[in-house]
Phi, psi and omega in degrees: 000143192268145186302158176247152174264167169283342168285339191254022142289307174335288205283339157278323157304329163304315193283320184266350154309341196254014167271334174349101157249006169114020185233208198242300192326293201306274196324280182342294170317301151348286174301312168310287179306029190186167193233233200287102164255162157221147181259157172228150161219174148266145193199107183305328206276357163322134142327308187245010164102342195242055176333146200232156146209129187290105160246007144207160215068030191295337187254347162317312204277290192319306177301332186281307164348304203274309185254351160085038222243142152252139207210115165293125182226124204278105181247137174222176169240157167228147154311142160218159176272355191192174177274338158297010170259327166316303171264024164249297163323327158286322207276338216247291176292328202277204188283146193267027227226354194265329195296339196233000000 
């Protein structure tokens, strides 16, 4: 996997904003479809401006990490307004093994 920077989290999570429709489906789909998602938001108290939160593939990223292996993988981002819009989305959507 090619490193991600926070803009082109940033600029995936934007492209996917415009699948929004106020329901669960699109994101869900999101998540289906990829082996690592993240939600971004902005968060001034960030260094680069952006808050992350990993909701699926923590251990996929950890295993690539551990064995120092590039490993191909299907990545997106989603939007969110906060990191508590967020880790209700890991909890409702994400993987559940993140949870803890």
């Amino acid at each position: 996997m090619t490193e991600l920077s926070p803009a082109m989290l940033v600029a995936m999570a934007n492209a996917n904003r415009t699948l929004l429709d106020g329901t669960t489906a699109p994101v869900r789909q999101i998540i289906e479809s990829n082996d690592v998602v993240v939600a971004v938001w902005q968060d001034f108290d960030q260094p680069l401006g952006i808050g992350t939160l990993i909701i699926k593939g923590a251990a996929m990223l950890r295993n690539i990490s551990a064995n120092n292996t590039g490993v191909r993988c299907r990545v997106s981002a989603v939007p969110s307004d906060s990191y508590e819009q967020a880790a209700a989305l890991l909890k409702v959507l994400g993987e559940r093994d993140l949870l803890n």
